[in-house]
C-alpha positions as CSV (number, residue, x, y, z in Angstrom):
1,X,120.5,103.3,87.8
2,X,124.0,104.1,88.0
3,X,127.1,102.1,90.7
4,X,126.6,105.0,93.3
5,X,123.1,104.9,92.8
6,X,122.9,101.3,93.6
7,X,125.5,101.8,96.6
8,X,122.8,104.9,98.0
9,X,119.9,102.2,97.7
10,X,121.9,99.6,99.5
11,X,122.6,102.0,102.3
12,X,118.7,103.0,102.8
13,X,118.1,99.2,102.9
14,X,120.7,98.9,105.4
15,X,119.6,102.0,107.6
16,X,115.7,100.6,107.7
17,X,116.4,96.9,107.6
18,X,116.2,96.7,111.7
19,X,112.4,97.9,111.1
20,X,111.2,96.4,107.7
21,X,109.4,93.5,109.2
22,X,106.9,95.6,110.7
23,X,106.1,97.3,107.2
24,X,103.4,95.1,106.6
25,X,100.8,97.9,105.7
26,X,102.8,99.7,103.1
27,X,101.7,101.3,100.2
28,X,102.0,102.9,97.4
29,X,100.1,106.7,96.0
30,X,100.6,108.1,92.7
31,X,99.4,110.8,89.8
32,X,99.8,109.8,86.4
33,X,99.1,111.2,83.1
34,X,98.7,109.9,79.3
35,X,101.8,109.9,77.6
36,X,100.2,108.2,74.8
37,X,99.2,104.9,75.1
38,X,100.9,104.7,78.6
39,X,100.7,106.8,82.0
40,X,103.7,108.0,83.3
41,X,103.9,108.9,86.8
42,X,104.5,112.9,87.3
43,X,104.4,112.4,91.3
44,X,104.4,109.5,93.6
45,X,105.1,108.2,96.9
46,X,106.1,105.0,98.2
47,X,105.1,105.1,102.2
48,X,106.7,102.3,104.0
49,X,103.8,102.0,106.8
50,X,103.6,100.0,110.2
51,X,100.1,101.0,110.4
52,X,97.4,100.8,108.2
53,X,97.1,104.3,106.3
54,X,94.3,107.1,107.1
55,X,94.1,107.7,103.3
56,X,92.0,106.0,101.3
57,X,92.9,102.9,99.2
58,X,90.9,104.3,95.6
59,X,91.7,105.3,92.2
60,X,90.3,107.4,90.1
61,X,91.1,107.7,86.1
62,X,90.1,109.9,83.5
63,X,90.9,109.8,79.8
64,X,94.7,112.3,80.6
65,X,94.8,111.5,84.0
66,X,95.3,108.6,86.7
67,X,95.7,108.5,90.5
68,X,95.2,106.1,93.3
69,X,96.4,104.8,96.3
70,X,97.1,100.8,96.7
71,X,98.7,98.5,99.1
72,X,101.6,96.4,98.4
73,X,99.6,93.3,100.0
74,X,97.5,93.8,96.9
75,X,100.3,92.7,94.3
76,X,101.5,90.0,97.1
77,X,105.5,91.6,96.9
78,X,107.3,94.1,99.9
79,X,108.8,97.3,99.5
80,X,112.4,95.8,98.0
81,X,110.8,94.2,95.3
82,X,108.7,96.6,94.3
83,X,111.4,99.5,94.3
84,X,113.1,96.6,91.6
85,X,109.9,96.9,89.7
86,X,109.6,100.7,89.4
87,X,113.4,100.9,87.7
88,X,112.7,98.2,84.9
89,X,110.6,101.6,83.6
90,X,107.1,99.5,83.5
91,X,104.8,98.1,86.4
92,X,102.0,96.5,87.0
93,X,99.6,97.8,89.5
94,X,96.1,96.7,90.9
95,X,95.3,100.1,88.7
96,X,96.5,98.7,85.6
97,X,100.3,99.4,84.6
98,X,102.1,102.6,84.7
99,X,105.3,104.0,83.3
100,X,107.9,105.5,85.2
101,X,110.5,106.6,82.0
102,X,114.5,107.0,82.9
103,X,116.3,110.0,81.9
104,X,119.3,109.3,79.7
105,X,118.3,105.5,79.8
106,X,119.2,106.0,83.8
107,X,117.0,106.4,87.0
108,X,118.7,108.7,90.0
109,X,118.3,108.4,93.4
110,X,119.3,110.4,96.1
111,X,118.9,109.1,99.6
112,X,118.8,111.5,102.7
113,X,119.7,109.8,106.1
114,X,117.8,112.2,108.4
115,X,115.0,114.1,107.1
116,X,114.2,117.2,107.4
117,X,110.3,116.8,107.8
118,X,110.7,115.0,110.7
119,X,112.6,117.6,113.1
120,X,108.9,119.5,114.2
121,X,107.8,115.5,115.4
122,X,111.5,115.0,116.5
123,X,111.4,111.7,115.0
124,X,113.9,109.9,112.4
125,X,112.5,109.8,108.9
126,X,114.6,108.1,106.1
127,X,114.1,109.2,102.8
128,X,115.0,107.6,99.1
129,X,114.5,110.0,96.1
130,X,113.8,108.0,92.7
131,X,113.5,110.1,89.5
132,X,113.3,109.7,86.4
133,X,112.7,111.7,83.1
134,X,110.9,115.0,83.7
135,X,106.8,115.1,83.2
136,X,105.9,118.4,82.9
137,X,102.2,119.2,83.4
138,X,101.8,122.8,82.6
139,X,101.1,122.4,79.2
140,X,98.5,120.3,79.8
141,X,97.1,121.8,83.3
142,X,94.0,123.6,81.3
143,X,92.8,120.2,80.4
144,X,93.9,118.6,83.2
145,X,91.5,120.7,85.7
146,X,88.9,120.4,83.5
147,X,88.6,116.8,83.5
148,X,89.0,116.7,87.2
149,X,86.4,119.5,87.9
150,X,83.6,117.1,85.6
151,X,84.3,114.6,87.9
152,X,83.2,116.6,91.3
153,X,79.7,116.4,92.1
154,X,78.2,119.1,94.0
155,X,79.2,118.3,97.3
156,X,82.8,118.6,96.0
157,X,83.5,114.9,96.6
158,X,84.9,113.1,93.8
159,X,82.1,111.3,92.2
């Protein structure tokens, strides 16, 4: 990640750091997909929780295709040192590891103070952006809802 990069993450940590002791629960939900031997995540969310979450803590993998939801408690680091993790390009997760590729041998980040998702609940919601290099799916989104539809049973729960 590039100086101003660094300098946006610095002031996000700054912003929350009154509130980070009570994000005990956090966690961490993902999609990945094969990118040959590896699975690069295509979408993911870090949620920086004071509660435990409603959703549930599971994963499910295919031969293209991994997803899952796990808590940070489960690697025994917090949210700072994870963050450090995802830009090295390669983590480990209680999933197995997963790729999260750089674009240009660089991660970007854009931070937005107030976000806008959070005006209906009129409540402050801080927001970090991480990307990296671009994981198109469309290609592959024929095979893709194939394998997920084999894994539905016929009470449309994931089997």
């Amino acid at each position: 990640m590039n100086s101003d990069g660094q300098k946006r993450l610095r002031e996000f940590y700054t912003v929350i750091e009154p509130w980070e002791i009570g994000y005990e629960t956090s966690s961490f939900s993902y999609v990945a997909v094969r990118d040959g031997e590896d699975f690069a995540i295509v979408q993911a969310i870090l949620w920086l929780n004071t509660v435990e979450s409603k959703f549930p803590f599971t994963r499910y993998e295919s031969r293209n295709i991994r997803a899952g939801q796990f808590r940070l408690s489960d690697l025994n680091i917090d949210h700072r040192t994870f963050i450090d993790r995802i830009l090295t390009g390669r983590f480990e997760t209680p999933h197995g590891n997963l790729t999260f590729p750089p674009i240009r041998d660089q991660h970007s980040l854009f931070y937005t103070p107030i976000h806008p998702s959070a005006q209906q609940s009129q409540s402050r919601v801080t927001v970090v952006r991480l990307g990296g290099r671009e994981q198109t799916i469309q290609q592959q989104q024929p095979v893709l809802d194939w394998e997920l539809r084999v894994c539905l049973d016929t009470s449309g729960r994931i089997a």
